[in-house]
N, C-alpha and C positions, 0 to 999 in steps of 0.2 A: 764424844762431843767435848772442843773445848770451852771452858768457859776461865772468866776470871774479874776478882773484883778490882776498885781502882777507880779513877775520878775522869768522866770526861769531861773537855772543855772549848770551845774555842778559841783559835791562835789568831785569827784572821775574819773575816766577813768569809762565811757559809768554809769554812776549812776548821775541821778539830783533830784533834790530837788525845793519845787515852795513855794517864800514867797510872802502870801497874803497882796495884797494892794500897796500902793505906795510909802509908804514912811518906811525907816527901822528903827525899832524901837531898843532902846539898848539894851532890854532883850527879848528872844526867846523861843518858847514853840513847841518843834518840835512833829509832829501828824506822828505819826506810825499804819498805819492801818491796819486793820486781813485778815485770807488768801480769795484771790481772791480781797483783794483790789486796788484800783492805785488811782489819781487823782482822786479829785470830786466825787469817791463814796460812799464817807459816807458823809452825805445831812447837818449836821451841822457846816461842818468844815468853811465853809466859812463865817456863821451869829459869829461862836465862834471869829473868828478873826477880823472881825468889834467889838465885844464885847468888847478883849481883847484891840485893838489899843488905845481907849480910854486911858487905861492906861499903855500905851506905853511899848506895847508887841507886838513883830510879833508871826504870826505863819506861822511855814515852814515845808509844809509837804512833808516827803523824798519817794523817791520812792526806793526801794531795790532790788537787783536780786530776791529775792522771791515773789516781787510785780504782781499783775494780777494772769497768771496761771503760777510763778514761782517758786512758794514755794512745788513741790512737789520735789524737787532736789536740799532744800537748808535746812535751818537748826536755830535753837533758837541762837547757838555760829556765825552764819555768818551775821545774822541780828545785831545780835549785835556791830561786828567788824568792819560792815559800816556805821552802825549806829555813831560808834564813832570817824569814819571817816570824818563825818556831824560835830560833837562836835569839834573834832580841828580845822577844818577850821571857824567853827566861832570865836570862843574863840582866834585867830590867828590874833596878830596885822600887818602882812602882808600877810592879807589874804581881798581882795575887799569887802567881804561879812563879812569880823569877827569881831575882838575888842568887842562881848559884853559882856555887864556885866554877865548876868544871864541866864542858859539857863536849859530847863526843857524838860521831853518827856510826853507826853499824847500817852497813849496806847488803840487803841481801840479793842478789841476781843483778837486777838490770837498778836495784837500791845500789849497788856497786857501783854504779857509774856516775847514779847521780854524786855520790861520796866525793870520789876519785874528781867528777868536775867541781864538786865545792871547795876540793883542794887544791887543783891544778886551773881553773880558769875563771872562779867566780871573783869578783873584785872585791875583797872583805875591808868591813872596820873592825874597829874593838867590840862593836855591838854584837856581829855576825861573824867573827871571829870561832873558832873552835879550838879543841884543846888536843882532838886524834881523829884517827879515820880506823873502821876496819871492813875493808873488801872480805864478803862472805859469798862463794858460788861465784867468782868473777868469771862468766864465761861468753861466749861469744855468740852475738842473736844472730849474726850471719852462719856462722856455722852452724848453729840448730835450726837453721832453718832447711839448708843445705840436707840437713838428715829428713825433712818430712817432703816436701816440692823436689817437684821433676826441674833439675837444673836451667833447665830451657825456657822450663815456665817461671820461676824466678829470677833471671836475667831477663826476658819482656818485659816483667813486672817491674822492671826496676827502671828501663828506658822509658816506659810511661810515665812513671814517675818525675824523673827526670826533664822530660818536653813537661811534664803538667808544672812544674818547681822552673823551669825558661822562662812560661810562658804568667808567671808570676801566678800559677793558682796551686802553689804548696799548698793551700787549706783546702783545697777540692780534696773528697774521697774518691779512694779508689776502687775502679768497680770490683766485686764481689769475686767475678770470674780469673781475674788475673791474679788476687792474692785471696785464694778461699779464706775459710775461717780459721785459721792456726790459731790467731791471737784472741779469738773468742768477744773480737771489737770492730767496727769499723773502723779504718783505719785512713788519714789523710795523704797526698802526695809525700807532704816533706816528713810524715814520721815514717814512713815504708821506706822511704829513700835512706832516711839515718841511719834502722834499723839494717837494711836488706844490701847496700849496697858496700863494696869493699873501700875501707877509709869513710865510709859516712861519719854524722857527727856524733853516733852513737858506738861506734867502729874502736874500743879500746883493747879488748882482749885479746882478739882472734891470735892465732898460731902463727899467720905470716908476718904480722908484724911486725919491726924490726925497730933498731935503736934510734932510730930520727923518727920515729913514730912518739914510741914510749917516752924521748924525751921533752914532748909537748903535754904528757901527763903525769907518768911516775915522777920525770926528772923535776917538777917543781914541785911537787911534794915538801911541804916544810913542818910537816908536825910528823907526830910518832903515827907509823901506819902497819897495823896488825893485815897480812892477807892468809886466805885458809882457801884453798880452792878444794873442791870434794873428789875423793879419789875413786866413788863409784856414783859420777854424774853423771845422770843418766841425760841431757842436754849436749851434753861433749861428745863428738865424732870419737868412735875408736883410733883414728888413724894421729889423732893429739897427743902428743908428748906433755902430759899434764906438770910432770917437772923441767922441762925445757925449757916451756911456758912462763915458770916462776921463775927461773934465773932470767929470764930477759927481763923480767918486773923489777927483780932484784938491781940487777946490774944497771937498769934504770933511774934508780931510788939515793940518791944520797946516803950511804951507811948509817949516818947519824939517826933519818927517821925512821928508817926500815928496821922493824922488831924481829931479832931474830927467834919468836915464837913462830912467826909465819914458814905455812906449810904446805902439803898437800896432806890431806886429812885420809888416810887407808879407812875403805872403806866408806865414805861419808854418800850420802845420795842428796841431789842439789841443794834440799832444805834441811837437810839432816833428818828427813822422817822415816817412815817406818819402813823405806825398802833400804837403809841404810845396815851396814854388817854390825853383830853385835858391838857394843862399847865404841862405836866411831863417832854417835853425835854426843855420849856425854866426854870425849877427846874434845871434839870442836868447841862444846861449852867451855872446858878448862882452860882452852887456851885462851878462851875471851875474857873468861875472868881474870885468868894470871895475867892480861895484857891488864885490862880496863883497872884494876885495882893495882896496878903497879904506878897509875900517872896520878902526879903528886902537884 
C-alpha cells in the first residue's frame, strides 16, 4: 500500500492538487498522470519526490476533471487550461501556496500529452508560463488500442464517432457495444474520436507519424524537454521501433530544448512498477532528477 504525507489543497473551485512532504520547497515539478489515474496511482511518484526534495523541489501532483474515470467527457485543451490554472496560483505572490521560482510538468502516459500540448499549443503568459516539460511513457492510445479491439470493431467505432462529432453531438456517449470497457469510463463521441482515430487531437506519439506531424508539436517546443519512453512497455505493440520513435521526436525538437538525458529506458514498464527489469525504474528516476535539478 502506498501512502504518503503532504498538504492537500485546492487550486481552483472542486479541483485540488497534493504536494508531497512537508516542507515547501521554492521550485515545483507538477506530475500529471494518464487516463484512469488520480492520487498514488502511479507507484513512483512519491520515492520521485523524496528524491527531488533533496534538492529543494516539490512535487505537486494535480488532480483534473479528467482524473480517475473522468477523462471520457473531458479533453487535451481542458487538461490543459487547469493545468495552468495550477501554474498561476503558484507562480502568485499572493497566493498561500505560490511565489516559486521554477515550476515544471512531468507527464506520465496520456500526462504526456497533456505536457507536450501545454508546450506546443496552449497560449501562455508569464503567469502560466513553465520553466520544462518531461514526456514519461509517451506512447500511442491508438496503437494500444489496436493491441486489445478486433480492428474492424475499432475502425466502426471510430466512424460513429465521427457522424455523432458532424452531427455536432461530440458530447453524446458512445454506446458500450462499439467501444467495450477498455478505458474502465464511459466515454464521449469526441474523446473516443481523439483517442482512437489516426491523426486525432490526442494522436501525438504513434509510430507513423512523420515530420509535418511532429512539427505542429515537438517542433514548437521552446523550453528544455527531458523524454524517457519505457523499453519494456507493455502498452507499445511489438512491431514499434521504440528508438526510431525517439529520433523522430528528436529531430523534431530544436537541439537547444531537447535534453540529451532523454532515452529509451532498458527495461522500464509504462509506469516504472513492479513488472519493470531490475534497476530500470530507479535509471528513470536518475535521469529525472539529473534533468529537473540541473534547470537553474
Amino acid at each position: 500500500m502506498i501512502s504518503a504525507n503532504g498538504r492537500l489543497f485546492e487550486y481552483d473551485s472542486r479541483l485540488t492538487a497534493f504536494e508531497f512532504g512537508n516542507v515547501r520547497h521554492p521550485n515545483v515539478l507538477i506530475f500529471v498522470g494518464g487516463l484512469t489515474d488520480g492520487f498514488l496511482t502511479v507507484p513512483y511518484v512519491p520515492t520521485l519526490a523524496e528524491k527531488l526534495a533533496i534538492h529543494n523541489w516539490s512535487v505537486i501532483q494535480i488532480q483534473l476533471s479528467s482524473s480517475y474515470t473522468g477523462y471520457g467527457a473531458s479533453s487535451l485543451a481542458q487538461d490543459a487550461k487547469e493545468i495552468s490554472r495550477l501554474v498561476t496560483v503558484l507562480r502568485s505572490s499572493d497566493s498561500e501556496i505560490g511565489n516559486r521560482r521554477k515550476v515544471g510538468i512531468l507527464g506520465h502516459s496520456t500526462g504526456s500529452q497533456d505536457t507536450l500540448y501545454y508546450l506546443s499549443k496552449l497560449e501562455r503568459s508569464a503567469e502560466t508560463s513553465i520553466d520544462f516539460g518531461i514526456l514519461q511513457a509517451c506512447t500511442s492510445d491508438r496503437e494500444a488500442l489496436l493491441q486489445f479491439m478486433d480492428p474492424v470493431v475499432l475502425e466502426n467505432s471510430i466512424k460513429v464517432a465521427k457522424n455523432l462529432i458532424d452531427k455536432e453531438k461530440g458530447k453524446q456517449f458512445m454506446p458500450y457495444d462499439l467501444c467495450p470497457d477498455v478505458f474502465e469510463s464511459p466515454i464521449n463521441a469526441y474523446r473516443w474520436y481523439s483517442l482512437a482515430s489516426e491523426r486525432g487531437d490526442d494522436d501525438f506519439f504513434s509510430s507513423y507519424l512523420g515530420p509535418e506531424d511532429h512539427k505542429l508539436t515537438f517542433g514548437k517546443v521552446n523550453r528544455p524537454l527531458l523524454v524517457l519512453y519505457s523499453g519494456k512497455d507493455e502498452t507499445v505493440p511489438t512491431h514499434v521501433n521504440k528508438e526510431a520513435v525517439m529520433e523522430k521526436f528528436k529531430a523534431a525538437t530544436d537541439p537547444k530544448w531537447w535534453s540529451p538525458l532523454s532515452t529509451v529506458v532498458p527495461g522500464a514498464s509504462h509506469n516504472l512498477g513492479s513488472e519493470s527489469s531490475a534497476g530500470a525504474a530507479e535509471l528513470g528516476l536518475e535521469l529525472i532528477v539529473e534533468f529537473v535539478s540541473s534547470i537553474k
